[in-house]
C-alpha positions, 0 to 999 in steps of 0.5 A, a space after each residue: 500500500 501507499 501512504 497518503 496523508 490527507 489535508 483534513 488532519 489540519 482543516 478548520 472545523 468549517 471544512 473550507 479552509 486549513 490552520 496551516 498553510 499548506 505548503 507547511 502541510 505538504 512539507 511535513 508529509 514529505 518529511 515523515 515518509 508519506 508518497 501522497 496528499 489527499 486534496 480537499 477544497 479547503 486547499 483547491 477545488 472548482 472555486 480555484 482559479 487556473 493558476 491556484 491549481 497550478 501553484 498548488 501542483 507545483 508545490 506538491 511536484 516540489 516535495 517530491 509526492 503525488 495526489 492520490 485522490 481530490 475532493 473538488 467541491 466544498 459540498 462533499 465533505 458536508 455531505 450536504 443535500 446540494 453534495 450530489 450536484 457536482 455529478 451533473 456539472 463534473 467537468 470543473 471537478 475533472 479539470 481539478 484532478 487533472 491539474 492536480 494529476 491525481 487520477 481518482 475524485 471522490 462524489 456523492 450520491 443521496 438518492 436514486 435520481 443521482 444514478 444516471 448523472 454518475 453514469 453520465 460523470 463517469 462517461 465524461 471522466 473516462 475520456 480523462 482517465 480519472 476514475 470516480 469514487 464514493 465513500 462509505 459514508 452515513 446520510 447517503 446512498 453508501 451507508 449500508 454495505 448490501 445498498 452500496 453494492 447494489 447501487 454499485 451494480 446500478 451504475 455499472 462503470 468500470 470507472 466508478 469505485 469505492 473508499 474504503 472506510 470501516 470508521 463509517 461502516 461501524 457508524 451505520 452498523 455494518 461489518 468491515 472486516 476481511 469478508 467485506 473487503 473481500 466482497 467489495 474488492 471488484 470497486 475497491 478504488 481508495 481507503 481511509 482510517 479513522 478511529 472512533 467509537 459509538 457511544 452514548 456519551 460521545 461529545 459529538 453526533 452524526 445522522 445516520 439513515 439506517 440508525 438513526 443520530 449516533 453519538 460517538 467519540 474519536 479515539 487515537 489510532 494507536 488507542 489500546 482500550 479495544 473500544 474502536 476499529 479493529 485495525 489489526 483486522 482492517 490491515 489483514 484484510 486488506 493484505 489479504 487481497 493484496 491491496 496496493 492502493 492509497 492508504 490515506 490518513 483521513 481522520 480530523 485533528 484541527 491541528 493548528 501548528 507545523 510542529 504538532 502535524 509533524 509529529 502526529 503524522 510521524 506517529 501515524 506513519 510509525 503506527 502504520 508501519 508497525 502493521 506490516 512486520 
């Protein structure tokens, strides 16, 4: 697998913008051994001007990494009902990835009539080589496994896949192990890692639609207390369909200096590591 660290780790909690500037970000990322950044529109995206984009890749080019995958529209990581709106206008997203270089863009579908409009973002995606991809997440059409893969079969392109994401599967209830990335392997495009664990007095709550409100806490990748994600399972699994994707970083810290994202990337890199002895 190839790691990637993802910008989120020093987003603002509005989700529009970083604590840190990103050339710091991308500095520290080269530093503590990753090969890649997952792009949101908090850095670029379709709100950026041609040459935003193109000074964004050139700082990248300049740490020697790559992108392994670029959130474009603001929308998508609200996961808002305005989300699914970049599948009908996809070509600003596609222009993003492909200023970026990054050969992934992730999307959003809430209901069935966002079906066709993938099919079609799809279409147009392929003439670029970008391939699109969705994350299992609550509030969407990828919350339940059975569903996401149903869904998957609906829109039938090869260039449409998956992200991986057992953080949310536990969040709507659903099994994330070996078995399951067994059964998604056809679309398995990405993967993220966050960790957490629901419960009742968790400080913060997300709607789900097969669940309902589920309160839960964000734990530490490294925590010990056996509460959160099994990623001892998550690695094996992943290992054993010899995955070679990105492994992206994704989980909030709001870190708001260059000295504390150094060392919390450098200690998650060190924390994946330890899965592949």
């Amino acid at each position: 697998m190839k790691l990637s660290l993802s910008v989120r780790i020093a987003e603002a909690a509005c989700k529009t913008k970083l604590n840190i500037p990103f050339p710091q970000v991308a500095e520290i990322a080269a530093a503590t051994g990753y090969s890649a950044l997952c792009m949101r529109a908090s850095v670029a995206g379709v709100h950026s001007s041609q040459a935003e984009l193109e000074e964004i890749r050139g700082i990248v080019d300049q740490a020697g990494l790559v992108v392994s995958m670029v959130t474009a529209d603001l929308d998508i990581p609200q996961n808002n009902d305005q989300a699914p709106q970049a599948l009908r206008h996809i070509e600003p997203s596609l222009q993003v990835a492909e200023v970026l270089g990054s050969q992934l863009v992730r999307v959003c579908l809430k209901n069935p009539d966002d079906i066709p409009y993938a099919q079609q973002a799809c279409d147009l995606a392929a003439e670029r080589g970008i391939q699109l991809v969705h994350q299992f997440h609550p509030a969407c059409l990828f919350e339940e496994l059975d569903q996401s893969i149903e869904v998957l079969k609906q829109i039938d392109r090869p260039n449409f896949g998956l992200i991986y994401e057992p953080a949310s599967l536990l969040m709507c209830g659903q099994n994330y192990g070996t078995e399951v990335i067994r059964e998604i392997l056809p679309w398995l495009k990405n993967a993220y890692i966050q960790n957490l664990v629901v419960t009742n007095d968790g400080p913060d709550h997300l709607e789900t639609w097969c669940l309902g409100d589920r309160p839960f806490r964000l734990l530490p990748y490294w925590d010990a207390s056996g509460q959160g994600i099994d990623f001892a399972e998550v690695f094996a699994g992943l290992k054993a369909v010899k995955y070679q994707g990105f492994m992206t970083v994704h989980q909030a810290e709001g870190i708001v200096t260059a000295d504390d994202a150094h060392a919390y990337a450098l200690r998650c890199r060190d924390w994946v590591d330890s899965f592949s002895s």
